[in-house]
N, C-alpha and C positions, 0 to 999 in steps of 0.2 A: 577897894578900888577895882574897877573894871578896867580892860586892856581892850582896846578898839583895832582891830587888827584888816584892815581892807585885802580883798583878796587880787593878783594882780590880773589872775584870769580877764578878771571883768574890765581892767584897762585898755586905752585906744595905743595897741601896739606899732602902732606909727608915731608915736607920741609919748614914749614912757617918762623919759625922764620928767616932763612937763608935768603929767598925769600923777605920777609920785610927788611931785614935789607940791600938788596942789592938797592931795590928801594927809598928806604933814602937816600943810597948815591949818590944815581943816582938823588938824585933832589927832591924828591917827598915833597911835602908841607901837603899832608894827605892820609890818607889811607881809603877809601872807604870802607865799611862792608855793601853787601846787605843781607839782613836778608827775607829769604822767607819761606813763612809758608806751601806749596803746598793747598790755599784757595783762597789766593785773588789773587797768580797766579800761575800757573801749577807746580811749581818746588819746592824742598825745598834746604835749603840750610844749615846755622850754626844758633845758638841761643847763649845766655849769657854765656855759658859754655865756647866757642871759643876766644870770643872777652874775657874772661875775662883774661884768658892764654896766650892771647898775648899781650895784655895789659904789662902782666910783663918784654917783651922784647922789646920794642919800646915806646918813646916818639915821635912817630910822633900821628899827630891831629887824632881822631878816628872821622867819618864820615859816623856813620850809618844812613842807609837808608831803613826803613819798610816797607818791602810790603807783610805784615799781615793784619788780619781783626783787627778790633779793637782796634788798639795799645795800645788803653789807657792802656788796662790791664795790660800791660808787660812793661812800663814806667821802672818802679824803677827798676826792674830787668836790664835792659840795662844801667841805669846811674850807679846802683852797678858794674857794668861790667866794666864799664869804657869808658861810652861814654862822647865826649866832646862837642856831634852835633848830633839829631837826628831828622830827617826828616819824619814825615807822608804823607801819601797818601790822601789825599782829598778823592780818593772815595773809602778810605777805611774803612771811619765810616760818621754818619748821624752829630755827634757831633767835627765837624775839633777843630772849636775854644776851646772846652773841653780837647780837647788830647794837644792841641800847648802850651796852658795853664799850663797841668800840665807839661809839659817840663819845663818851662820859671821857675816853680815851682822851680825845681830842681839846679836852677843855671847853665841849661844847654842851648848851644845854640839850637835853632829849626827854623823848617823847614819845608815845603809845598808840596809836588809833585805832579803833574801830569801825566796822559799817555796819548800817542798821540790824544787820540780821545776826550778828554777834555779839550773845548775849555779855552784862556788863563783867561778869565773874570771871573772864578773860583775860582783864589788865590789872586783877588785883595781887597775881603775885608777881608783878613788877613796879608796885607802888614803893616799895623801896629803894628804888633805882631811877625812877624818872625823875624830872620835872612838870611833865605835863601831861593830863589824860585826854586826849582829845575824841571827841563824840561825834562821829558822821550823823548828821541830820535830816540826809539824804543819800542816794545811793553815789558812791562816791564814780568821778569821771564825767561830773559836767555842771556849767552851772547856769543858775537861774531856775533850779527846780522849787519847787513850796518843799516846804518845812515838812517833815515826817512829826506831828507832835506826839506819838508813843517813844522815839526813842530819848526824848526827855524825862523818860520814867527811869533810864539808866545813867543818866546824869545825877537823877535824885539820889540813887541807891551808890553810887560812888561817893558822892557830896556825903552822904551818910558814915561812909565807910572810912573816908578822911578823917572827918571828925571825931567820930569814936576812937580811932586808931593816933589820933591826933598825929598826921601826916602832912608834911608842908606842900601841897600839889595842886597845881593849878590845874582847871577843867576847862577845855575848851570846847567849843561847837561850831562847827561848821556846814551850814549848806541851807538858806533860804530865809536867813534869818534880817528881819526888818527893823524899822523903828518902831513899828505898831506890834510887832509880836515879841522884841527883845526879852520883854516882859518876863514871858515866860521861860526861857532859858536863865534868866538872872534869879526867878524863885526858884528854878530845880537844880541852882548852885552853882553854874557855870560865872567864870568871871573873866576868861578870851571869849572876847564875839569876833567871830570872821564872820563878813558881810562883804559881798562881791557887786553886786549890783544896785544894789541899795546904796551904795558911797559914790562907789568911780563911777555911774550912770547917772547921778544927781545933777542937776546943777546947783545946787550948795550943797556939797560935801559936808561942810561946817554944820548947814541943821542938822541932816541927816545924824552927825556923830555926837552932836550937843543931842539931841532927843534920846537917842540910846542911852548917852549917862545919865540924863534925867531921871530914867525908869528906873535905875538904881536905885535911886531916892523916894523916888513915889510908891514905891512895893508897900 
């Protein structure tokens, strides 16, 4: 099974809870929250404050994704907020396995990321500690960019590395992924799709996320 994960970037921030509640019905298995700090990449974006207020109108899975300096710092604040899954950046701080840790701390799921120009041999010695390896597909801090398709070659070689290792870890990808290219992230093994623009900018959300599961099928 694949996990359709909309990102909320791409939502009409005058409008969230509506905008959420519409991609729920349209299928969505989680709702992605990138959290930028304008440091570890050009843009900023929401903090604790946001995710906590929407929290109060949706029970979909919350799937924040840091790309802050430091995370550790701002741990409890996010899990107060109401996160169910938070993902750090590898070169986001010198101490990965300190920050993964105090997630796991918290009872909450965690997470790994990368951006394109880090190679995938990064997050392998922390596959025994996450939940989830997440794959920039793009350079991370904005969206609506196309798809990077070489860094699907580090999705395959993790996908690999699970397997033989026989490791329960979900692979996620993030950044430009469609209904016409899903494709190709679901054969290099990934099984979270965050898709930003491609959902909350549809007017049917519903095809857009029924087509994505399809490609599962169709491979």
């Amino acid at each position: 099974m694949i996990y359709i994960a909309p990102s909320l970037l791409a939502a009409d921030f005058s409008n969230l809870a509506q905008d959420i509640e519409r991609v729920r019905q349209a299928g969505a298995n989680y709702l992605h929250l990138d959290v930028m700090d304008g440091v570890f990449v050009p843009n900023i974006s929401f903090g604790p404050p946001v995710i906590e207020s929407i929290r109060k109108k949706t029970k979909l899975f919350f799937d924040v994704h840091l790309m802050i300096k430091h995370p550790q710092r701002y741990i409890d604040n996010f899990v107060k907020a109401g996160a169910d899954s938070i993902t750090i950046h590898y070169e986001s701080t010198s101490r990965p396995r300190d920050a993964i840790m105090k997630i796991k701390d918290f009872d909450v799921k965690a997470g790994i990321a990368i951006s394109p120009n880090t190679p995938y041999e990064a997050v392998l010695p922390y596959l025994d500690i996450v939940d989830m390896v997440l794959v920039m597909t793009v350079e991370p801090g904005f969206g609506g960019q196309a798809m990077i398709p070489e860094t699907l070659e580090k999705v395959r070689a993790i996908k690999n590395y699970i397997d033989e290792h026989e490791i329960n870890v979900n692979i996620e990808v993030d950044g430009g992924i469609t209904a016409e290219n899903v494709h190709l992230a679901l054969d290099a093994g990934a099984n979270v799709i965050v898709a930003g623009s491609a959902i909350f900018r549809s007017k049917t959300p519903s095809k857009v996320i029924k087509q994505m599961r399809e490609a599962e099928y169709s491979r």
